[in-house]
LUMLUMNU-598834 format. One record per atom (N, C-alpha, C): residue number from 0; residue in one letter; atom name; z, y negated, x negated. Coordinates in steps of 0.001 Angstrom, whole numbers. Example, Ala and Ser with C-alpha at 12.3 -4.5 7.8 and 13.67 -1.06 7.14 Angstrom:
(node 0,"a","N",(7800,5690,-13190))
(node 0,"a","CA",(7800,4500,-12300))
(node 0,"a","C",(7800,3300,-13200))
(node 1,"s","N",(7080,2250,-12850))
(node 1,"s","CA",(7140,1060,-13670))
(node 1,"s","C",(7870,-30,-12900))
***
This chain:
(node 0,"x","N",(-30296,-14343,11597))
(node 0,"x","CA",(-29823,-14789,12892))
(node 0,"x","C",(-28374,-15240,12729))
(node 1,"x","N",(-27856,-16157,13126))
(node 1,"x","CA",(-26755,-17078,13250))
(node 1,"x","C",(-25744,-15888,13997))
(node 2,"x","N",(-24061,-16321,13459))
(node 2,"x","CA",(-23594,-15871,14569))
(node 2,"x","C",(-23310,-16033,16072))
(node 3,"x","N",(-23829,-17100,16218))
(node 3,"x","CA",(-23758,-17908,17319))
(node 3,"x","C",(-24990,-17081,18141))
(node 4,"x","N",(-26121,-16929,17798))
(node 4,"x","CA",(-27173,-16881,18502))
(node 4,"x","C",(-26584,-15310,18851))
(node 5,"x","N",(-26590,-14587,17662))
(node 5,"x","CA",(-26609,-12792,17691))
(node 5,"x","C",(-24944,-12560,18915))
(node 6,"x","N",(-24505,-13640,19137))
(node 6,"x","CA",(-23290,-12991,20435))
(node 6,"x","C",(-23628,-13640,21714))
(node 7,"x","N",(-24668,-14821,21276))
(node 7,"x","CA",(-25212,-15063,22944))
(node 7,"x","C",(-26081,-13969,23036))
(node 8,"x","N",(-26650,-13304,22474))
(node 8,"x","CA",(-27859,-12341,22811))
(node 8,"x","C",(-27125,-10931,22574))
(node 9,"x","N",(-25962,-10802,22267))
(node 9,"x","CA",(-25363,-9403,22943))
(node 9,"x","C",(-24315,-9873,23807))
(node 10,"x","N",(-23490,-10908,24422))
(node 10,"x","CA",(-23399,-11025,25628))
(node 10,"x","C",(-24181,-11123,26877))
(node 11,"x","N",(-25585,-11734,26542))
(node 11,"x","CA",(-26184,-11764,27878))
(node 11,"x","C",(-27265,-10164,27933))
(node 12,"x","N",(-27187,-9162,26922))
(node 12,"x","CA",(-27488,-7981,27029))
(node 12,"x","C",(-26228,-7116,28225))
(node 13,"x","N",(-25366,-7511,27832))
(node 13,"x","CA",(-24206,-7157,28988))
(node 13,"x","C",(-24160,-7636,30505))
(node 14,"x","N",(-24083,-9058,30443))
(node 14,"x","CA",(-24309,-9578,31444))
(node 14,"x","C",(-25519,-9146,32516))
(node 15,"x","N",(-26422,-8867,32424))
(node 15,"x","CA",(-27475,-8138,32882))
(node 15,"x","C",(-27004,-6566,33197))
(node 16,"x","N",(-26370,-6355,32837))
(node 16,"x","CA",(-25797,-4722,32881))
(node 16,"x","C",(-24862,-4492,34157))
(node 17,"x","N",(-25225,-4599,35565))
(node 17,"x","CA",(-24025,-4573,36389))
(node 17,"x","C",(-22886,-3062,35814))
(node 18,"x","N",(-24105,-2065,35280))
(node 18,"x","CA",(-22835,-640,34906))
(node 18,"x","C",(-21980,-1021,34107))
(node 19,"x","N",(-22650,-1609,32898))
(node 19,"x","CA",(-21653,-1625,31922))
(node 19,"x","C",(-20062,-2757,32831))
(node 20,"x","N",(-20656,-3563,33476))
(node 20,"x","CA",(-19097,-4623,34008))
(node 20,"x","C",(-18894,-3739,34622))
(node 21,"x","N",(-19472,-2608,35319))
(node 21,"x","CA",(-17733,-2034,36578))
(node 21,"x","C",(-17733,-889,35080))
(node 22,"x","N",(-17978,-354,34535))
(node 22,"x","CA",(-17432,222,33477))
(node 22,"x","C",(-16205,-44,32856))
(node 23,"x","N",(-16523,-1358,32243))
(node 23,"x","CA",(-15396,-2174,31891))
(node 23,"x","C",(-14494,-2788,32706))
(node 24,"x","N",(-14611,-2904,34181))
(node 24,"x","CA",(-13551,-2783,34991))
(node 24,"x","C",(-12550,-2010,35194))
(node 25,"x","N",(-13293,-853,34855))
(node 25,"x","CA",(-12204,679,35164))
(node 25,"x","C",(-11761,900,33590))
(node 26,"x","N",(-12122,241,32769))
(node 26,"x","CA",(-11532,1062,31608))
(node 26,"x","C",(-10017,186,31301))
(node 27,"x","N",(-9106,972,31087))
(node 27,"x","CA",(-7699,173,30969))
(node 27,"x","C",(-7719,114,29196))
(node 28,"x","N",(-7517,-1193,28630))
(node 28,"x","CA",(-7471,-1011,27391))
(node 28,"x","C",(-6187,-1800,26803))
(node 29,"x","N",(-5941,-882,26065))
(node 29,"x","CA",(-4430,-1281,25202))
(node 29,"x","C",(-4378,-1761,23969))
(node 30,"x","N",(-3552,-3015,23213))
(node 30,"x","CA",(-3893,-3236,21798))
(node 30,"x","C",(-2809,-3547,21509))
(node 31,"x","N",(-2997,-2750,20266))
(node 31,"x","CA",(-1868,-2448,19241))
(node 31,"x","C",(-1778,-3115,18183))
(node 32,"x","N",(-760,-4227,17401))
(node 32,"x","CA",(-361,-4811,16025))
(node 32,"x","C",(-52,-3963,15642))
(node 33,"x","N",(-1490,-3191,14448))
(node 33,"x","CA",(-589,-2146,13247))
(node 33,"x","C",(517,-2775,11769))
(node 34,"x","N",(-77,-3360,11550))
(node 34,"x","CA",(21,-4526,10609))
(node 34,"x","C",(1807,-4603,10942))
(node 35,"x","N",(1859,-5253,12604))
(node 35,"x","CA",(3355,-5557,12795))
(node 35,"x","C",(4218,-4473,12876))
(node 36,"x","N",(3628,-2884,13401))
(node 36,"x","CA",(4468,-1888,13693))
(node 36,"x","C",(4816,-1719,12384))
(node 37,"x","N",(3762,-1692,11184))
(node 37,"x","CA",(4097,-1036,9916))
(node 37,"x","C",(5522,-1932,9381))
(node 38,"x","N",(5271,-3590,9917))
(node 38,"x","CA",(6059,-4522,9334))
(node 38,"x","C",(7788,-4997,9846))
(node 39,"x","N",(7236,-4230,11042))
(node 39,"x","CA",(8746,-5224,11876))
(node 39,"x","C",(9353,-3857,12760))
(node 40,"x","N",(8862,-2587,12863))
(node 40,"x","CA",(9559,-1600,12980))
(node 40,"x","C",(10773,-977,11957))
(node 41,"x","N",(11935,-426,12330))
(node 41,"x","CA",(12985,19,11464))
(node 41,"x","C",(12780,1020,10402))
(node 42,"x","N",(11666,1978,10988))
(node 42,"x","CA",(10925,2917,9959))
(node 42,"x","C",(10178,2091,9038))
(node 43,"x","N",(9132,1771,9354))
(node 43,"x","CA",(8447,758,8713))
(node 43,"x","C",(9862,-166,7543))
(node 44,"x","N",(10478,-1112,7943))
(node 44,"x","CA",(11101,-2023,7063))
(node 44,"x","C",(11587,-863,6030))
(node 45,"x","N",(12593,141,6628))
(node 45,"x","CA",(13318,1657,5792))
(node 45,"x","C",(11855,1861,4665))
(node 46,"x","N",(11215,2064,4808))
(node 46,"x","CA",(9727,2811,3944))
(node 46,"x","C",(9572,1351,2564))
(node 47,"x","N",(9540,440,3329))
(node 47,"x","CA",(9455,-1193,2727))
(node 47,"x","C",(10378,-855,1348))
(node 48,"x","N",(11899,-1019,1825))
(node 48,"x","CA",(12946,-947,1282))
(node 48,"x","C",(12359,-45,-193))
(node 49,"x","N",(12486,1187,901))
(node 49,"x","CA",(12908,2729,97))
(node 49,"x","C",(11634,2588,-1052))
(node 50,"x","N",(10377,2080,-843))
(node 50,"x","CA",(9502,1576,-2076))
(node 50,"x","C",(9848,579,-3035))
(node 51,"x","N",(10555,-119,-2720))
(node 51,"x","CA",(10789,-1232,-3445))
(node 51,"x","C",(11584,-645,-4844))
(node 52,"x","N",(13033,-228,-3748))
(node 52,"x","CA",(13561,287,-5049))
(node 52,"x","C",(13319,1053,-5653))
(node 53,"x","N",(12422,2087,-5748))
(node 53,"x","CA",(11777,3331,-6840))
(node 53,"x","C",(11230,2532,-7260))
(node 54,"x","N",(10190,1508,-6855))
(node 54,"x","CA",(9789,734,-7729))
(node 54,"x","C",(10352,124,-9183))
(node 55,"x","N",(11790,-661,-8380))
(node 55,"x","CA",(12678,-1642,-8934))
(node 55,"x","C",(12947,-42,-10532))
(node 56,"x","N",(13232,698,-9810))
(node 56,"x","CA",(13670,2225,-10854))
(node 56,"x","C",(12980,2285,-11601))
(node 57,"x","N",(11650,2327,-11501))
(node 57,"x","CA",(10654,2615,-12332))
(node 57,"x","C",(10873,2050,-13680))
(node 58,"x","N",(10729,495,-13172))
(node 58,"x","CA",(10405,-668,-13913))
(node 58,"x","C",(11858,-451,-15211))
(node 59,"x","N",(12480,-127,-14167))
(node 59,"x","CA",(14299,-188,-14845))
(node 59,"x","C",(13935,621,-16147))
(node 60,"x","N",(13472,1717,-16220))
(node 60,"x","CA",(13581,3113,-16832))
(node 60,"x","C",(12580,2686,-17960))
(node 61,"x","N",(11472,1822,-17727))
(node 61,"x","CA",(10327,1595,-18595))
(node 61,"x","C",(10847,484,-19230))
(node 62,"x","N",(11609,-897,-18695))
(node 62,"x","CA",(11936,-1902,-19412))
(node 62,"x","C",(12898,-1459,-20902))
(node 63,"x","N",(13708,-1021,-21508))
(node 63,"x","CA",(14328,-438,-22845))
(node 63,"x","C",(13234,-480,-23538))
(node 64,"x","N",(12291,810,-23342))
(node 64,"x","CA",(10974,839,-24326))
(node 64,"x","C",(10089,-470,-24342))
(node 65,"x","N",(9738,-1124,-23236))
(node 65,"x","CA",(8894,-2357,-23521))
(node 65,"x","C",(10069,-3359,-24060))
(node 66,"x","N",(10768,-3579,-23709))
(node 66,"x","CA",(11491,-4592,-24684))
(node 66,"x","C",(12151,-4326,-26014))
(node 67,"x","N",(12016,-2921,-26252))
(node 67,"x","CA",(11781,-2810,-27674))
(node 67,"x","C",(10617,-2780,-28434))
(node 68,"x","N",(9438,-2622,-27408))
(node 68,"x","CA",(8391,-2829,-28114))
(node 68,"x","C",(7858,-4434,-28482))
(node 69,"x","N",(8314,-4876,-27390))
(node 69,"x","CA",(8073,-6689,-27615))
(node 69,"x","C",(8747,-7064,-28742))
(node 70,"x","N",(9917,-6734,-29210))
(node 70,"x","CA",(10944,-7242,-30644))
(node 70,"x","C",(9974,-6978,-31778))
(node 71,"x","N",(9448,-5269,-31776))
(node 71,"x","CA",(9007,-4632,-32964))
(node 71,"x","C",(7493,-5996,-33049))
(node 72,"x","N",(6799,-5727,-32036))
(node 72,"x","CA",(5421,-6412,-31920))
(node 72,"x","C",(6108,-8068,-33009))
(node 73,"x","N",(6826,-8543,-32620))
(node 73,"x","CA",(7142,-10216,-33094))
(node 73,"x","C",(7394,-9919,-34227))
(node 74,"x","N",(8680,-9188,-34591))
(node 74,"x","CA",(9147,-9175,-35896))
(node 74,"x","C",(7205,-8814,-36654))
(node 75,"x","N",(6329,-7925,-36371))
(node 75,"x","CA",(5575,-7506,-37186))
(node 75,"x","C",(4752,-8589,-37199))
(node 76,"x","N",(4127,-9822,-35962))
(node 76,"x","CA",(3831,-10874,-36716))
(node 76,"x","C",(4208,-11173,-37259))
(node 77,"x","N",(5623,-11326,-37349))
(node 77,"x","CA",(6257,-12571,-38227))
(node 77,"x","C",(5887,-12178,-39294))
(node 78,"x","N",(5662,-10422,-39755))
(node 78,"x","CA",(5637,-10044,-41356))
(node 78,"x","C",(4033,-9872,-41818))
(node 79,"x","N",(3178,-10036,-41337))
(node 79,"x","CA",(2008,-9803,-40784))
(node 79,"x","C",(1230,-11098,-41211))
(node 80,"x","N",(1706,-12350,-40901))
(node 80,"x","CA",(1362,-13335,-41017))
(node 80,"x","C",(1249,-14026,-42204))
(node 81,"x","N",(1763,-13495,-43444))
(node 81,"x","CA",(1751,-14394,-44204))
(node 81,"x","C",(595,-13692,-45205))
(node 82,"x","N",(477,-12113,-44453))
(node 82,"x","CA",(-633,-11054,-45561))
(node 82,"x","C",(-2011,-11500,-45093))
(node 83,"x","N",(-2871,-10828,-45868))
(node 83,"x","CA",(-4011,-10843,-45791))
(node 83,"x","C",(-4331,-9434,-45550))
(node 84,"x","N",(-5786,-8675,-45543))
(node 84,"x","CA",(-5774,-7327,-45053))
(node 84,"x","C",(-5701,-6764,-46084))
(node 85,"x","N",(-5768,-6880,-47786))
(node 85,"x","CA",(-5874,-6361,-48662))
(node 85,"x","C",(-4407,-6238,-48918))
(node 86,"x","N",(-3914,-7030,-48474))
(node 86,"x","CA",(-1814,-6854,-48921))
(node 86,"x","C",(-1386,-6021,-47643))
(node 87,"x","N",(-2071,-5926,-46954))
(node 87,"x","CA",(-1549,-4416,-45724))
(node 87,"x","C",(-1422,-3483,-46260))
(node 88,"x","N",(-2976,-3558,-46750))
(node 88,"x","CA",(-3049,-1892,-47027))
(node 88,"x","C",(-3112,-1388,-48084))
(node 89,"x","N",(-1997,-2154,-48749))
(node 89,"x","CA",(-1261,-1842,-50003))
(node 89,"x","C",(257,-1161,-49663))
(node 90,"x","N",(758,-1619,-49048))
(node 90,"x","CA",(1862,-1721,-48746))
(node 90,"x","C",(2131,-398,-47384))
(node 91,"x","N",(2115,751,-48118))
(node 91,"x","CA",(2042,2017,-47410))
(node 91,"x","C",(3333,1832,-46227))
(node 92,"x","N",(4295,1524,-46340))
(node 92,"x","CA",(5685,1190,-44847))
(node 92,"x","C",(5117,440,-44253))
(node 93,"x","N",(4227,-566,-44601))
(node 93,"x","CA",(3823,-1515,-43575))
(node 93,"x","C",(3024,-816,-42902))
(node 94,"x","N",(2215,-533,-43683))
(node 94,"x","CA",(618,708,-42581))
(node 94,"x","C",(1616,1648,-41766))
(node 95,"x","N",(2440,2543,-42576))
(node 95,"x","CA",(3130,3147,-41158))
(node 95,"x","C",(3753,2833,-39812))
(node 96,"x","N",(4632,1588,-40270))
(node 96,"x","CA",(5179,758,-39343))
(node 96,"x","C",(4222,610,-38505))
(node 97,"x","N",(2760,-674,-38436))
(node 97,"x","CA",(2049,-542,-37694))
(node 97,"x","C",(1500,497,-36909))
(node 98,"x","N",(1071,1566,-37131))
(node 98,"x","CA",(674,2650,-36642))
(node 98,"x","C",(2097,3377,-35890))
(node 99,"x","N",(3165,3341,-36060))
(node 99,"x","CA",(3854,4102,-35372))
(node 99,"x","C",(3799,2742,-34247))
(node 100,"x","N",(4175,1061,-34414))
(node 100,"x","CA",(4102,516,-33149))
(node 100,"x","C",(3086,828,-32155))
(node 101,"x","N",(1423,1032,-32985))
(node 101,"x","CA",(767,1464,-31993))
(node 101,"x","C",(754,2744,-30719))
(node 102,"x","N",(1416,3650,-32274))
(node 102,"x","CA",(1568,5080,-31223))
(node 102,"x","C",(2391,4708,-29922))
(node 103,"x","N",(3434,4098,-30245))
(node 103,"x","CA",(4702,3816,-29425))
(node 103,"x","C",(3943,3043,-28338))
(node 104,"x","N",(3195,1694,-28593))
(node 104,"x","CA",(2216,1129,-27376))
(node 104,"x","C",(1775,1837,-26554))
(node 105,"x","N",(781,2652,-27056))
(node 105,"x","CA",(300,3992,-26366))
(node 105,"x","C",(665,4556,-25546))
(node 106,"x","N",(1555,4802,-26018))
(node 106,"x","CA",(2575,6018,-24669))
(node 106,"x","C",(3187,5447,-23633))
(node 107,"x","N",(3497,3722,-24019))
(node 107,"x","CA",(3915,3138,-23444))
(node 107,"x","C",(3015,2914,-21808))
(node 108,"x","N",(1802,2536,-22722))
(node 108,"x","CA",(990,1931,-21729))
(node 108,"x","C",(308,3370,-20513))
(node 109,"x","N",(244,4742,-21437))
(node 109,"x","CA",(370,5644,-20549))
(node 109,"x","C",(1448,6002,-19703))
(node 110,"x","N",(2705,5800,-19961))
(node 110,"x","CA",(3655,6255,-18820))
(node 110,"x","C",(3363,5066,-17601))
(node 111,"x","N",(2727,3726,-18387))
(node 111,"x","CA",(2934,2821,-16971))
(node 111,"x","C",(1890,3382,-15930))
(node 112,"x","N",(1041,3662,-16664))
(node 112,"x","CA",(-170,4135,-15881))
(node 112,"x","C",(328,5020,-14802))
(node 113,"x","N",(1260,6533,-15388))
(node 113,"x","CA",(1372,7459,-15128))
(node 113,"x","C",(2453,6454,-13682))
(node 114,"x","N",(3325,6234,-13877))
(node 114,"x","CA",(4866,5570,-13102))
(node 114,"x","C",(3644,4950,-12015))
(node 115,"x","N",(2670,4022,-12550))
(node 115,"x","CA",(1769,3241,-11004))
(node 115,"x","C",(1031,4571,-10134))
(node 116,"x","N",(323,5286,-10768))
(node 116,"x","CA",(164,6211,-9812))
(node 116,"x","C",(1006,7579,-9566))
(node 117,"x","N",(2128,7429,-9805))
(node 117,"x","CA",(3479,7752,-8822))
(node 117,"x","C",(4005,7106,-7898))
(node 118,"x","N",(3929,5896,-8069))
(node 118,"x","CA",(4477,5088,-7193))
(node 118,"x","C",(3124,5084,-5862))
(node 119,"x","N",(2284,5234,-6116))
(node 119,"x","CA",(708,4851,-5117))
(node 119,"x","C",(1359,6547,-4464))
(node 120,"x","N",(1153,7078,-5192))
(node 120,"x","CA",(1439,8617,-4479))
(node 120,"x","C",(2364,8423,-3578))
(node 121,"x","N",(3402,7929,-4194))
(node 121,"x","CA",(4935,8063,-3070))
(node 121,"x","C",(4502,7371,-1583))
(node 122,"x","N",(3848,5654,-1781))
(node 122,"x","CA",(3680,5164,-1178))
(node 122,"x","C",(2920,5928,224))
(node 123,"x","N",(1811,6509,-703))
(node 123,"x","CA",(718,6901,478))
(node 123,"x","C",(1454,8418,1407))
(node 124,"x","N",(1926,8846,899))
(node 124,"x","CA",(2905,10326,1085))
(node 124,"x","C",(4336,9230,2554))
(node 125,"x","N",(4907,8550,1768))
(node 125,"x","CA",(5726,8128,2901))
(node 125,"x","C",(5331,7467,4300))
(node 126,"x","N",(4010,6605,4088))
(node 126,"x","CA",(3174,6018,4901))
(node 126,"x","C",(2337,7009,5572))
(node 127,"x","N",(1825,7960,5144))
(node 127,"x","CA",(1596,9341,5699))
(node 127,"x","C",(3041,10196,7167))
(node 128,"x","N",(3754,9800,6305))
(node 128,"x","CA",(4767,10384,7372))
(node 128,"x","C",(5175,9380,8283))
(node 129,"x","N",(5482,8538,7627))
(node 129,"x","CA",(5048,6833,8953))
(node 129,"x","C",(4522,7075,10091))
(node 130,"x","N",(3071,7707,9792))
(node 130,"x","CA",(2346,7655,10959))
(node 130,"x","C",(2234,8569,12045))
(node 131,"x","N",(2414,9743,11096))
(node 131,"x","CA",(3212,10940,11727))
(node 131,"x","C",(4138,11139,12959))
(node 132,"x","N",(5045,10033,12278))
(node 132,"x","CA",(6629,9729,13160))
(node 132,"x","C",(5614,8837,14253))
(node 133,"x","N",(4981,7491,14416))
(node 133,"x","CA",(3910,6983,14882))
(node 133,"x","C",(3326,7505,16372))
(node 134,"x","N",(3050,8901,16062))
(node 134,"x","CA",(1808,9561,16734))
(node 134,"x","C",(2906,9774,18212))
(node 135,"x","N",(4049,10178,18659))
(node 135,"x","CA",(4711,10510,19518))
(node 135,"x","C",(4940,8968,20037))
(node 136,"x","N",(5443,8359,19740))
(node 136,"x","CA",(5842,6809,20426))
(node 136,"x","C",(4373,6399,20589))
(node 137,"x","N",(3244,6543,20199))
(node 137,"x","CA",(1878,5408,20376))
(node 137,"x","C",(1390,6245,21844))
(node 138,"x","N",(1312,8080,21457))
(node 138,"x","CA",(1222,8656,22741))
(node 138,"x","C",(1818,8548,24279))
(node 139,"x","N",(3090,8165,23881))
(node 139,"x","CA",(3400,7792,25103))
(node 139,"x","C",(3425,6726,25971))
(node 140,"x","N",(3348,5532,25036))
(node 140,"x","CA",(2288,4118,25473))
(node 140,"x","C",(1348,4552,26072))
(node 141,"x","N",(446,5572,25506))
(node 141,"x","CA",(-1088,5065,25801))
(node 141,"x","C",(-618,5760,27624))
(node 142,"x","N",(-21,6927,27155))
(node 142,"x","CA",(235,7414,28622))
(node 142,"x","C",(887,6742,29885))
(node 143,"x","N",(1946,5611,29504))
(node 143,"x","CA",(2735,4758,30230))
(node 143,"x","C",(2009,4211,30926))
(node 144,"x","N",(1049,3503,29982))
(node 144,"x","CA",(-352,2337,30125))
(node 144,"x","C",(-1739,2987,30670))
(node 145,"x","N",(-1430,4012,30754))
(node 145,"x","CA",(-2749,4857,31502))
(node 145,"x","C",(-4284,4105,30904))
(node 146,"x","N",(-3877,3975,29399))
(node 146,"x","CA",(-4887,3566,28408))
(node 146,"x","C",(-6167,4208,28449))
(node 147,"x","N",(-7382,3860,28196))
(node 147,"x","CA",(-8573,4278,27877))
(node 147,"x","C",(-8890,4401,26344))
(node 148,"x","N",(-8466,3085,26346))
(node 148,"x","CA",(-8985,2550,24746))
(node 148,"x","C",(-7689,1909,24365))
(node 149,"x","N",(-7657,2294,22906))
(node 149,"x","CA",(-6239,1294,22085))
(node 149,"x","C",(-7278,586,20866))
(node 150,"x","N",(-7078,-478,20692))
(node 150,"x","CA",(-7631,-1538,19699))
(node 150,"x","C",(-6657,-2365,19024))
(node 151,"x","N",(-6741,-2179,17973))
(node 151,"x","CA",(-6443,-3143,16999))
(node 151,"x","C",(-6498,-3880,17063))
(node 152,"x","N",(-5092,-4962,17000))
(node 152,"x","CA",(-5380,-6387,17504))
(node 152,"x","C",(-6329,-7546,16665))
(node 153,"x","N",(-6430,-7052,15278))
(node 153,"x","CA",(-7272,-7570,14047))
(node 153,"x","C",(-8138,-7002,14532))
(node 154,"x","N",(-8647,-6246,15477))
(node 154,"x","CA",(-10370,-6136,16415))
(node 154,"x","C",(-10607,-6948,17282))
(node 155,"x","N",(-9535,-7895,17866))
(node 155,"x","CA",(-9575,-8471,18884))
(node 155,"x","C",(-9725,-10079,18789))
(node 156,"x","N",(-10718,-10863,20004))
(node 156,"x","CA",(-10392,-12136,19638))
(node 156,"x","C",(-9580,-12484,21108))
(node 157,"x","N",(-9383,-11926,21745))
(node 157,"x","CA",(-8979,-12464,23024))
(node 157,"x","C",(-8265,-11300,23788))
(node 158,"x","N",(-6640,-11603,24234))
(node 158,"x","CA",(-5839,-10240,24782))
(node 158,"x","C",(-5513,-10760,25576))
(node 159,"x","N",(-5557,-10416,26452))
(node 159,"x","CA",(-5000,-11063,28241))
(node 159,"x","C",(-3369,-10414,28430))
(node 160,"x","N",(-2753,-10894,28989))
(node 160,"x","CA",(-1313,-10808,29423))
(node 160,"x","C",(-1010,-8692,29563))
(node 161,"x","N",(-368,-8473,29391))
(node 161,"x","CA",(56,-7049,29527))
(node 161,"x","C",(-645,-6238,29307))
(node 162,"x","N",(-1591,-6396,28248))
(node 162,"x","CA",(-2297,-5837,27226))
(node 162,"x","C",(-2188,-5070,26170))
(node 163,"x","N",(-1116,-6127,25487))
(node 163,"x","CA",(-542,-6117,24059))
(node 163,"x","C",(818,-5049,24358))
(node 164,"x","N",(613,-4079,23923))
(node 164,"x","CA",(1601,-3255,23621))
(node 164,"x","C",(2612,-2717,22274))
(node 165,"x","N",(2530,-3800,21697))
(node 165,"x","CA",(2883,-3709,20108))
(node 165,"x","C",(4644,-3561,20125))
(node 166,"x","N",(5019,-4121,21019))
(node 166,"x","CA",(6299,-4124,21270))
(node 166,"x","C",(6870,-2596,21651))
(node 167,"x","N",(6157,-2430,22625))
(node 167,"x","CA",(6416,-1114,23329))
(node 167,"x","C",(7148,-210,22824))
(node 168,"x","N",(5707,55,21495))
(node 168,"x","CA",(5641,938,20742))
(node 168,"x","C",(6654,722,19585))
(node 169,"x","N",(7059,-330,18791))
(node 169,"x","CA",(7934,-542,18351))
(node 169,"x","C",(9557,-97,18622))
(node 170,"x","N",(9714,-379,19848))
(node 170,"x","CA",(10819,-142,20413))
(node 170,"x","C",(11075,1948,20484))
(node 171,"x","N",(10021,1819,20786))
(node 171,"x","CA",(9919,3936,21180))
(node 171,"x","C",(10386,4564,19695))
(node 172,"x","N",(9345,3878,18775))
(node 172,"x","CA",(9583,4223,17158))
(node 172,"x","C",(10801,4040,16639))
(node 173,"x","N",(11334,3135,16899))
(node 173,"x","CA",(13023,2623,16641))
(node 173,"x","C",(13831,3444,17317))
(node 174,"x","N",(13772,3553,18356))
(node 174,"x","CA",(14513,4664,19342))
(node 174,"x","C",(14474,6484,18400))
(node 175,"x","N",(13106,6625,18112))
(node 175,"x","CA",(13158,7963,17939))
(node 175,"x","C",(13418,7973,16374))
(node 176,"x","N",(12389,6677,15722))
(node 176,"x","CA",(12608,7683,13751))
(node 176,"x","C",(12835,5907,13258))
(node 177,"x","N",(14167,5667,13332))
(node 177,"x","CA",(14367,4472,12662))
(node 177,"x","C",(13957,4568,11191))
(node 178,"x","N",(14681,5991,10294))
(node 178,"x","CA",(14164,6152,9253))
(node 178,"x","C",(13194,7071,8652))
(node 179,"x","N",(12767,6964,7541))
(node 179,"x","CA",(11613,8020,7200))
(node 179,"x","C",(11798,8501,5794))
(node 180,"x","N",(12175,9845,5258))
(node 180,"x","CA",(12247,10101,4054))
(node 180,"x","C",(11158,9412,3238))
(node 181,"x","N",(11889,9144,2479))
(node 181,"x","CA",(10905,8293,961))
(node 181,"x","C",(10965,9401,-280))
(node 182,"x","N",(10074,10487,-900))
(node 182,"x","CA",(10328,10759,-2175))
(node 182,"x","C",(9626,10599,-2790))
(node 183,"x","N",(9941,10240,-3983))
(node 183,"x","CA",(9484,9978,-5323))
(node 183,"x","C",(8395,10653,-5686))
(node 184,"x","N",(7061,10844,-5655))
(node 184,"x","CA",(6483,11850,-5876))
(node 184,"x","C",(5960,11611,-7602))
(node 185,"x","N",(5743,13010,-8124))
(node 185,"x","CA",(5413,13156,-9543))
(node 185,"x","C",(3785,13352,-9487))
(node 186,"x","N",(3233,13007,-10662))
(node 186,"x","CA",(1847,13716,-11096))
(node 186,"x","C",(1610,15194,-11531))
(node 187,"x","N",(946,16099,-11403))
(node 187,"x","CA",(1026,17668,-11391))
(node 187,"x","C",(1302,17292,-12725))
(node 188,"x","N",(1485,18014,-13530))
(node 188,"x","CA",(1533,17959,-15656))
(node 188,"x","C",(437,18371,-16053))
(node 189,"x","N",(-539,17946,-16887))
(node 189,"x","CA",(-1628,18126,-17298))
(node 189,"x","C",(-1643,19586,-17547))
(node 190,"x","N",(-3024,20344,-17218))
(node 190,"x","CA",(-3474,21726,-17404))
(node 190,"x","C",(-4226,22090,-19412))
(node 191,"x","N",(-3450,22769,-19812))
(node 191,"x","CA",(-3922,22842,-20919))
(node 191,"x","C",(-4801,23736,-20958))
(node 192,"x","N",(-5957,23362,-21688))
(node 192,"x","CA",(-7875,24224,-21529))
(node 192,"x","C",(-7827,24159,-22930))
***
């Protein structure tokens, strides 16, 4: 079934419904830009920020080792290139060399791992308290607005005039938690079994 057909045939399931229209007469409904509160509120931008740069840190702290690993990696084509596999593995410093770049890769590529899901942690932990801070300013909208229902404006195709309360709520959030602690969160340290 088309989408066309499947919303004429659950609009005119409604239409037939005199309850459901005075239903929806009496219900007061409110819609909220999460998207914009997360984006254009002072908490929200503060959280933006305060990720960025642990980020920017991260990267800081890991770049030394990867750009020493990028030198070692070239120089070892360069020496690499002219052998064959039987002149490798003759040449016992060379076999070590390689193998310690690998070890060194390794760890490398595990701390990034480890640093991305620190950073996902922090993220979800500060955005957690985001919403937190959130819950007091959205409550008192809904109460201002003598709300029934709050919807997501990415639920919505059509908002009629004094509807949209995205502002509202913005403004309440700014008023009460412009900022929101950001910490760094760690991974527990592996359990030795």
């Amino acid at each position: 079934m088309s989408i066309k057909k499947l919303f004429v045939a659950f609009s005119a399931l409604f239409l037939v419904s005199p309850a459901f229209l005075q239903a929806a007469a009496q219900t007061n409904v409110m819609v909220i830009d999460q998207a914009k509160i997360m984006t254009q509120s002072k908490a929200g931008k503060d959280i933006s920020k305060k990720l960025q740069n642990i980020a920017e840190q991260m990267n800081k702290e890991l770049k030394p080792t990867a750009d020493s690993l990028q030198a070692e990696g070239k120089s070892l084509q360069t020496t690499l290139a002219p052998l064959n596999q039987n002149a490798i593995a003759q040449d016992k410093a060379l076999v070590t060399r390689i193998q310690n770049f690998e070890k060194r890769r390794v760890e490398l590529q595990k701390t990034q791992q480890k640093r991305a899901a620190e950073l996902e942690l922090t993220k979800r932990d500060a955005w957690n308290k985001f919403f937190q801070a959130l819950e007091p300013a959205l409550k008192d909208a809904i109460a201002e607005s003598n709300a029934d229902i709050v919807i997501d404006r990415s639920s919505t195709i059509h908002t009629g005039e004094g509807v949209e309360k995205t502002d509202l709520i913005i403004s309440k959030l700014d008023a009460s938690t412009p900022t929101i602690a950001v910490t760094k969160q760690s991974l527990p340290a592996p359990t030795k079994q």
